[in-house]
N, C-alpha and C positions, 0 to 999 in steps of 0.2 A: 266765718269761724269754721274750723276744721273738725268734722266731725265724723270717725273712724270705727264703724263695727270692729268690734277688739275680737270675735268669734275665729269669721274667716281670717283675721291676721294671722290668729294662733294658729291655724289649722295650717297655714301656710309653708311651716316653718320642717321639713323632710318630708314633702309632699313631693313627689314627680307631677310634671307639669303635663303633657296628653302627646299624641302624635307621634306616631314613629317614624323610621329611618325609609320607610316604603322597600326596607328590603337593601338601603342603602347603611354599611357599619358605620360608615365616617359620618353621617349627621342625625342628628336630632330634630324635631322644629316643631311650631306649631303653625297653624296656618291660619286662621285671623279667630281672634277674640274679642266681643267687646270691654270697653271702660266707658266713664263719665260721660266723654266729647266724640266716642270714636270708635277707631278699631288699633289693636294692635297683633304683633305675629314678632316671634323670637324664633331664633335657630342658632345652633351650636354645632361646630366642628370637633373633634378630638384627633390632638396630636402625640401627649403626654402620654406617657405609662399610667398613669393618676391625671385623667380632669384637673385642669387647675384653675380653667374658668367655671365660673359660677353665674347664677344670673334668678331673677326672680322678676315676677310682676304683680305688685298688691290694688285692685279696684276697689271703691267704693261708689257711691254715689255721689259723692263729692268732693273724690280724691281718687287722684293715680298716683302710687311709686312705681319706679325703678330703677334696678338695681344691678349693675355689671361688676362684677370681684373678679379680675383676672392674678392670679394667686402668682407666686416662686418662691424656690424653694422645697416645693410641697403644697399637696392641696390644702390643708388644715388652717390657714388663716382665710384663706377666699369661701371654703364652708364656714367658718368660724362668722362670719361677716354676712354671710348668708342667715346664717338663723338670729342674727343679734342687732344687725342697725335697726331693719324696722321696728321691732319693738321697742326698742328706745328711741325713734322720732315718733312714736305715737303716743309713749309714756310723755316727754318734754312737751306735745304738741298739746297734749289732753292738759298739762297741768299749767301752760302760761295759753289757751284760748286759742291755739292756731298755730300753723308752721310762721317762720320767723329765720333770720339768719341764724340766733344765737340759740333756737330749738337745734338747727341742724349743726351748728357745733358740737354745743353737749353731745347730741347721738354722737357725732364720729370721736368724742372724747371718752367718751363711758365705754363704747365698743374696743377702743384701744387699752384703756387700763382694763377693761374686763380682760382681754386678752393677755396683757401681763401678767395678771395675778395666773390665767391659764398655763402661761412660762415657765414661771417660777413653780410653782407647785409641781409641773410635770417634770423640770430638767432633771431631777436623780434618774426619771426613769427612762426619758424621750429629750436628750438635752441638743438634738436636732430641730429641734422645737423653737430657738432658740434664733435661730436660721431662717425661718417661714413668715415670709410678711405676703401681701396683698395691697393690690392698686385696688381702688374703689371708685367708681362713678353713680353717683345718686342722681335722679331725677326727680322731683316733683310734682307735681299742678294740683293747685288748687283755688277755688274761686278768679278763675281762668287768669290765675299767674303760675309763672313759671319758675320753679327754683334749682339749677343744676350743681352739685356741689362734686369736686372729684381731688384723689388723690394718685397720682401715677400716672401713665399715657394712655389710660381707656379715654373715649375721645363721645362729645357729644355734641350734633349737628344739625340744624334745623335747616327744612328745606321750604324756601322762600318764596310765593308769586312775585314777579318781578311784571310787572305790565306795561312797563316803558322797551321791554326788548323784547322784539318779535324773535330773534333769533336763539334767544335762551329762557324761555317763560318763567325758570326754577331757576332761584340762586342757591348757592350751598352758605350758612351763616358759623361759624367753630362758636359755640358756646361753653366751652371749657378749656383747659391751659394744660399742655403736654408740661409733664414734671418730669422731663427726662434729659439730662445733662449735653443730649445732643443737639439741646437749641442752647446755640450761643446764649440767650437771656437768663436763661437758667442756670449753664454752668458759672455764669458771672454773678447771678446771687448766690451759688455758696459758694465759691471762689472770697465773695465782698464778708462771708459769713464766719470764714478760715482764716484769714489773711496771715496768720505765724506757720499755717502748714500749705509749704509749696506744693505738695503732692494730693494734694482732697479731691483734686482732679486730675485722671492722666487717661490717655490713650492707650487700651486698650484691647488686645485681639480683636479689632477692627473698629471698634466703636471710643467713647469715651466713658467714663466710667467712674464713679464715688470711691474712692480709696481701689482704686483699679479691680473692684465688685462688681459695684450694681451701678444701672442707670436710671432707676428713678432715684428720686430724691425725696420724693413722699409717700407716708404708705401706714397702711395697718401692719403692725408688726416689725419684723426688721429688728428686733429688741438687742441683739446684741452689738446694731450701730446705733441705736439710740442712751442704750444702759451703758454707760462706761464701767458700769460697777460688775458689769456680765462678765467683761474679757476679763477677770479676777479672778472669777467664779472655778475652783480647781473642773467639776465637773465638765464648766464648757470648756477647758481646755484640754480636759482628755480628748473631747467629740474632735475638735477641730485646731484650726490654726487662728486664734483670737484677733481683732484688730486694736491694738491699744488706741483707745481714746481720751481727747482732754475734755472733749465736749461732744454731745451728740450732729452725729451728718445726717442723720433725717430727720423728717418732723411729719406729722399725723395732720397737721393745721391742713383743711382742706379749702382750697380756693370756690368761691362761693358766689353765682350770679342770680339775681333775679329780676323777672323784666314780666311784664303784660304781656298778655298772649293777643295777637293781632289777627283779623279778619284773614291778611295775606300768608301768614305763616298755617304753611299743609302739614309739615308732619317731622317729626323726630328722629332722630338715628342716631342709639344710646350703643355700642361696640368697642368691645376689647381692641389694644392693639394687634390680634392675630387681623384684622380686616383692613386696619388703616394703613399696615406694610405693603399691602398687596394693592390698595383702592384711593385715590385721590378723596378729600370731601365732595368734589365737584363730582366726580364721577359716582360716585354712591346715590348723592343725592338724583342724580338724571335717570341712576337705574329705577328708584323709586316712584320717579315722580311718571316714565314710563310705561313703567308694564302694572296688570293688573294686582290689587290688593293681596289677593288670596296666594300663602307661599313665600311674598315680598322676603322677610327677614332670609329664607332659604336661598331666593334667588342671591341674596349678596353677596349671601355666604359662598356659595361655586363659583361666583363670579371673583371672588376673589382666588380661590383654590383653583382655579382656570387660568388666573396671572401666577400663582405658585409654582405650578406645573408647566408653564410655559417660560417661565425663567432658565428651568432646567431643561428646558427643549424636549418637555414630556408632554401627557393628555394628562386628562383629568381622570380619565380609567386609570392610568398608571398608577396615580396617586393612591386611588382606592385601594391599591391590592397590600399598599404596604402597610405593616404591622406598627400600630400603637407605639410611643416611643423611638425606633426609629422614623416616623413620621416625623418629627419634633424637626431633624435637620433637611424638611419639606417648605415648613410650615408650621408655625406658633397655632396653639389652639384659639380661636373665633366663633368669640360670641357676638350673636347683634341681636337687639331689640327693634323696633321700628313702632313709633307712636302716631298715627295719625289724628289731625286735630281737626272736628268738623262742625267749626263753628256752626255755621248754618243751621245744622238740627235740633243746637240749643240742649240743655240738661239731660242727660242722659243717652244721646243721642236717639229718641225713640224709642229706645228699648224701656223695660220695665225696669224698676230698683233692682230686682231681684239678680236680673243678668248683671250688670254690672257689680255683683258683690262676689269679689272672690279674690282667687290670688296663684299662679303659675311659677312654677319651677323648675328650671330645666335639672335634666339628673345629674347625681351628685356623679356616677359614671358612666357614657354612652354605650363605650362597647361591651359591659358587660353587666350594667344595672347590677353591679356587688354587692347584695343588701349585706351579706355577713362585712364588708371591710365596712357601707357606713353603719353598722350596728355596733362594730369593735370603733369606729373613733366614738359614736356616741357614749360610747362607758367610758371610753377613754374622759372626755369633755364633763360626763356625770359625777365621775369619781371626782375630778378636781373641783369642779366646784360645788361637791359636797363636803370637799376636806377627807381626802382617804386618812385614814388613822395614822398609817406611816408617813404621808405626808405632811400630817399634820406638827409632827413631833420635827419637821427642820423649820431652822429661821434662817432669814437671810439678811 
C-alpha cells in the first residue's frame, strides 16, 4: 500500500531543484540524489525563449515519481502540470489504498479539466491560453512495480542486463508509446478515428501533422482542438485563426504500463523528445550504463547537444554562445531524468528514511531563474482559480 508524506509533496510544488550550470548558461542538472531503491540525477537544456520543459522528482520511502512535461505553445501548461499531477496521484492513491491504473487516470483527468476551468476563466484576458497544451510522461514505483503513464512523445526507457550477450551486457527496453502522428500506427488510429475528414492528417512543413498543427495527438491541454465549442468562442477568434471542429482530434487518455520491477532491469531514462531527436534508445541506454553515476542525466544531455551541433557541422562551444530562442532552430529543449534501480541494497537503499524524503525540481527558467515572471503566472493561476470578480461575472 502506497504510503506518501503529503509535507515534502507540498513543499515540492515551485521549489528549484539544487545544482548549477558550473558556469555553463545552457544547462541545469543535478548530479545524483537518492530515492527508495537508488539513486537518481536530472539535467535540463534551454532552447525556448520561455522553458518549456518541465520536470520534477517526488521520494518517499516507499515511493518514487517522476515527472517530465515537455510543454508547446507556451510554458503555462507543462508548469501547470508541474504543480498539479502529483497531488492528485497522491489525493486518488490515499483515498483507494495505493497507485492503480484507474488512480493514475483520475490524476491525468482531474489535471486536465482543472486546466480547462484555468482556460475558460482566463481567455477574456489571456485567450492564447487557449493554445498551450503539454506532453506528459509520469513514472512510478512502488512496492517494486513499475507504472509508466505518458501523453506525447516524451519517451521512457529501461535499461536491461542482458547475460546471454557478451557483446552487448545492456539492452535498451521503450516502455512508453510516441503519440506523434509520425509513426504510421498512430496516424492510422486517428485517421480510423476521422474517417468523414480526409485532411485530420496531412504533411506538413516537413513532418506530418493533426489538421496540418500539431504532432502529438495526446496531451494536457490543446483545448481549442479538443473544445469544438472553443473555435465559436468570439474571443478566441479575435486571438487567432480557429480550427472548426465536429469532434475533438486529441484526447488527454494517457497510455498506461505496469510491470514488476526485475533483478536485471539497472536503471530508467524518463526524457523529453529534445533527447530522443538527437540519441537512439540504444545509444542512451549504453551511455548510461558506461560511464560513472555521478552527472549521468548531464552527460546525455551534451551528448545529445554534441549530435545537434554536429548535424550543422558545428561544436558544442558553438552551440553555447547562441541566445535563447534562437537556439530553438538548434535544438528542442531536453529534459532527462535517469532512475537507477538497486535491487541489491533492498529498502531504501541503505540510506535512512529521512534521505530519501523529498522532492526536486528543475527551474521553471534556466538562464535567467525569473522569479518575477514565475511570480506573475502564479497570480495569474491564483486569480483564476479563486474566481477573480470579473471573471466571475462571464459564462460560457
Amino acid at each position: 500500500m502506497l504510503r506518501l508524506c503529503y509535507r515534502p509533496l507540498e513543499r515540492c510544488f515551485g521549489r528549484l531543484g539544487g545544482g548549477g550550470g558550473a558556469g555553463d548558461r545552457l544547462l541545469w542538472h543535478t548530479d545524483l540524489k537518492p530515492h527508495a531503491s537508488g539513486d537518481f540525477s536530472i539535467a535540463v537544456a534551454q532552447a525556448n525563449y520561455s522553458l518549456e520543459d518541465q520536470s520534477q522528482v517526488f521520494t518517499s520511502p516507499s515511493a518514487t515519481y517522476i515527472g517530465v512535461y515537455d510543454g508547446h505553445g507556451g510554458p503555462e501548461a507543462s508548469r501547470f502540470v508541474n504543480k498539479r499531477l502529483f497531488p492528485y496521484l497522491h489525493k486518488f492513491a490515499t483515498e483507494q489504498g495505493g497507485l492503480s491504473e484507474d488512480v493514475i487516470k483520475k490524476a491525468f483527468n482531474a489535471t486536465e479539466e482543472e486546466f480547462l476551468h484555468l482556460v475558460k476563466r482566463s481567455l477574456p484576458i489571456s485567450p492564447q491560453i487557449a493554445s498551450v497544451g503539454s506532453c506528459c510522461l509520469l513514472g512510478a514505483i512502488s512496492d517494486n512495480v513499475l507504472y509508466v503513464a505518458n501523453l506525447g512523445d516524451s519517451r521512457a526507457v529501461l535499461g536491461r542486463r542482458d547475460s546471454e550477450s557478451k557483446k552487448c551486457p545492456v539492452v535498451a527496453e521503450r516502455l512508453s508509446t510516441d503519440h506523434n502522428v509520425a509513426v504510421e500506427e498512430v496516424r492510422k488510429e486517428v485517421e480510423a478515428l476521422h474517417p468523414d475528414d480526409s485532411h485530420i492528417v496531412v504533411y506538413s512543413r516537413g513532418v506530418w501533422r493533426i489538421k496540418g498543427i500539431i504532432q502529438v495527438s495526446r496531451s494536457i491541454g490543446d483545448v481549442y482542438l479538443k473544445r469544438p465549442d472553443f473555435y465559436r468562442d468570439p474571443v478566441f477568434q479575435q486571438f487567432g485563426n480557429p480550427v472548426p471542429l465536429k469532434r475533438p482530434v486529441m484526447t488527454a487518455e494517457p497510455s498506461i504500463i505496469i510491470r514488476d520491477l526485475e533483478p536485471e532491469d539497472l536503471f530508467l531514462i524518463f526524457a523529453s523528445d529534445g533527447l530522443w531527436e538527437q540519441l537512439s534508445d540504444e545509444a542512451a541506454v549504453e551511455i548510461v550504463f558506461k560511464y560513472p553515476r555521478a552527472g549521468i542525466a548531464k552527460r546525455l544531455v551534451r551528448a545529445a547537444l554534441q549530435e545537434a551541433a554536429k548535424k550543422r557541422e558545428m561544436i558544442y562551444d558553438d552551440i553555447k554562445k547562441i541566445d535563447k530562442g534562437i537556439r530553438r532552430h538548434f535544438h528542442d529543449d531536453i529534459t532527462v531524468v535517469v532512475i537507477y534501480l538497486d535491487h541489491q541494497k533492498g529498502p531504501f537503499n541503505g540510506k535512512s528514511k529521512e534521505s530519501s524524503l523529498g522532492c526536486t525540481s528543475a527551474p521553471v527558467d534556466i538562464f535567467s531563474l525569473n522569479a518575477d515572471e514565475a511570480e506573475a503566472e502564479q497570480r495569474m493561476l491564483s486569480a483564476a482559480a479563486q474566481g477573480d470578480k470579473f471573471l466571475e461575472r462571464i459564462t460560457y
